[in-house]
N, C-alpha and C positions, 0 to 999 in steps of 0.2 A: 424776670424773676427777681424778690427782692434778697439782698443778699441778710445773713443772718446774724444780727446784730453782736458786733465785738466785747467778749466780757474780757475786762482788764484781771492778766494775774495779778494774784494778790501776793501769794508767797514767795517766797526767793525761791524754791524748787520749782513753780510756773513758770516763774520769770526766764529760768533760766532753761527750761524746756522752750521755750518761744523762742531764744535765741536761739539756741541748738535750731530749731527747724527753718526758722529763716535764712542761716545758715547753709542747712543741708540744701533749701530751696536754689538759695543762690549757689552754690556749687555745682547742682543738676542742669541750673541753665547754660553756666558758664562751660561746664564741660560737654554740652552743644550746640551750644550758640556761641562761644569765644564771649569773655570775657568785654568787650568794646561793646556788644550787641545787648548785652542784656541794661534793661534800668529799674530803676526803683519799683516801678508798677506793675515790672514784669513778675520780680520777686514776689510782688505784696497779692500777683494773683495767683501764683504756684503756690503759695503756701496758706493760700485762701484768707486774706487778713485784707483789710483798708489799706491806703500806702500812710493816712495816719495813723492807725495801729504800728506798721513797724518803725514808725521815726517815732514810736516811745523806746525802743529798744536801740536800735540805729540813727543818727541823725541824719547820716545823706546814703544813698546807693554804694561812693565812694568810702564809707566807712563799714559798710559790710564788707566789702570785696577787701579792707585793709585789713580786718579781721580775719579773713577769711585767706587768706596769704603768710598770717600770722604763722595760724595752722599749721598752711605746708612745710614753712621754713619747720617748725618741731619736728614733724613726720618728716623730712629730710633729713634732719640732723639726727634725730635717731639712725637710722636707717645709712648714713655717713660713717654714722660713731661703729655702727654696728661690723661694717663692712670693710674699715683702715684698717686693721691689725693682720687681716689675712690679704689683703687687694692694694693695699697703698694707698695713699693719700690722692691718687690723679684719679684712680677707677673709683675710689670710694666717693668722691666729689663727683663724677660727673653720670653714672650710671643710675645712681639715683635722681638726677635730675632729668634723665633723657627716659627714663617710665613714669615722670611726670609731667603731664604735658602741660596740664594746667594749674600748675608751679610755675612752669615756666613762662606761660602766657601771663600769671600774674606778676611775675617778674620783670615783663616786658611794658607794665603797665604804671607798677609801683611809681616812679619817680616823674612818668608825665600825666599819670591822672589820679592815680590814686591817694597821691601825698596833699591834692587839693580838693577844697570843698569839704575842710572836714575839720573836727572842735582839737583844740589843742589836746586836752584830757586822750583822747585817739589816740592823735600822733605822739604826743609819750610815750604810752604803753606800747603803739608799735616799735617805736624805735628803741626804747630801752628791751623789750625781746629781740630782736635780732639782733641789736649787740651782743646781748647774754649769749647769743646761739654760734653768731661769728667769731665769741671768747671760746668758745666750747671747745669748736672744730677746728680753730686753730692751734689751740691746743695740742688735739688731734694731731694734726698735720705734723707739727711740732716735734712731738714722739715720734712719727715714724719717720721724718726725713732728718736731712741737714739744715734746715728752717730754723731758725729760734720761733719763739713763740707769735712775737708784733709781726713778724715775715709769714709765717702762715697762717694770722691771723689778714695780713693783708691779699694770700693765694685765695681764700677761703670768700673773701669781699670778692675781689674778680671771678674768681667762678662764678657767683649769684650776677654780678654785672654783665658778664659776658653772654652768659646763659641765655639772659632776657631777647640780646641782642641778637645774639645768633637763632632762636628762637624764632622771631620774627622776620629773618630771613629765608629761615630755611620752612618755613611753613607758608607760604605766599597766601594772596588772595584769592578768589575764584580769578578776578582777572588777569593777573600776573599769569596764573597756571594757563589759561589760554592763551594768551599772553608765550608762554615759554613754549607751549605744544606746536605754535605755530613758526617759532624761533628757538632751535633747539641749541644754536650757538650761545644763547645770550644764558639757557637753563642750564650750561657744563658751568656758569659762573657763581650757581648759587647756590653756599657750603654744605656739606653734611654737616647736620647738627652736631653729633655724636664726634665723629672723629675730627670736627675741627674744633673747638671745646676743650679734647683732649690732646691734641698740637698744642696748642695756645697756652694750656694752665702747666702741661710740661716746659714749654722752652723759656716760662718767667718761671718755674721753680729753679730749674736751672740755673739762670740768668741773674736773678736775686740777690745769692750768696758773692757773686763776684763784683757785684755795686755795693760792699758795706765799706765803710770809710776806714 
């Protein structure tokens, strides 16, 4: 069947619906296929477009997904911001990121694939927002601990580092999990997400303030 030929938006209110659904496209795969599995022409066929149509919008697969990451970091930091003043600064960071899975999957992805294959003008605006986000919440942090501001603006970066990391550990592959079913010694070694995350961002809040010069 032939497919039906691509009419380029014209307006900025188009345009900017096509992004939105590209988007949404790539979100829906990644949140069942993991993020690693899905590519360009997976996107460009869930949201019914050419894979030339959406590199008028996106240049590479990896610049949706950076966008797309952008995202979470906002909806986490809301959701961060929302949560410090009654829960603390440990629960506010990490609780929000453990009901996001695929935050963290893209987190886990950001700096070994997502930062490549992709236009300068991208990597800008991603990194100038998640700095804006990491000023924010550290902020955050700031108020509610014994942190100055650069010190839980630094708790705030290791939670999003750690995250990624422990993320990927503690979600294995299909083979690992067979893999562990069949060696249940080697599966007591492989963290909980959640509560190791929040060991971890606890014992450097701690630890912090007795390293200042």
């Amino acid at each position: 069947m032939t497919e039906p030929a691509f009419v380029r938006a014209r307006s900025p209110e188009h345009k900017q619906q096509r992004r939105a659904a590209i988007l949404e496209a790539a979100r829906e795969l990644a949140t069942k296929d993991g993020v690693r599995s899905v590519s360009l022409g997976g996107v460009a066929a869930e949201v019914g477009f050419a894979k030339s149509a959406v590199a008028r919008y996106f240049g590479t697969r990896e610049e949706i997904y950076l966008e797309l990451a952008a995202q979470c970091w906002r909806e986490w930091e809301a959701e961060a911001l929302a949560r410090m003043p009654e829960v603390g600064p440990i629960d506010a960071l990490v609780d929000p990121l453990a009901e996001r899975p695929l935050f963290c999957d893209l987190l886990s992805q950001v700096t070994t694939t997502l930062e490549h294959n992709i236009s300068v003008p991208a990597a800008r605006r991603f990194k100038q927002e998640v700095h804006a986000i990491l000023r924010s919440v550290g902020a955050a942090v700031a108020e509610h601990s014994e942190l100055t501001e650069p010190e839980g603006i630094e708790l705030v970066t290791a939670a999003g580092a750690l995250g990624g990391v422990l993320y990927t550990t503690a979600t294995p592959s299909a083979t690992l999990r067979e893999l562990y079913e069949q060696e249940p010694e080697i599966a007591v070694m492989v963290p909980p997400f959640e509560a190791t995350l929040k060991r971890a961002l606890a014992a450097l809040m701690a630890g912090i303030p007795t390293l200042r010069a």
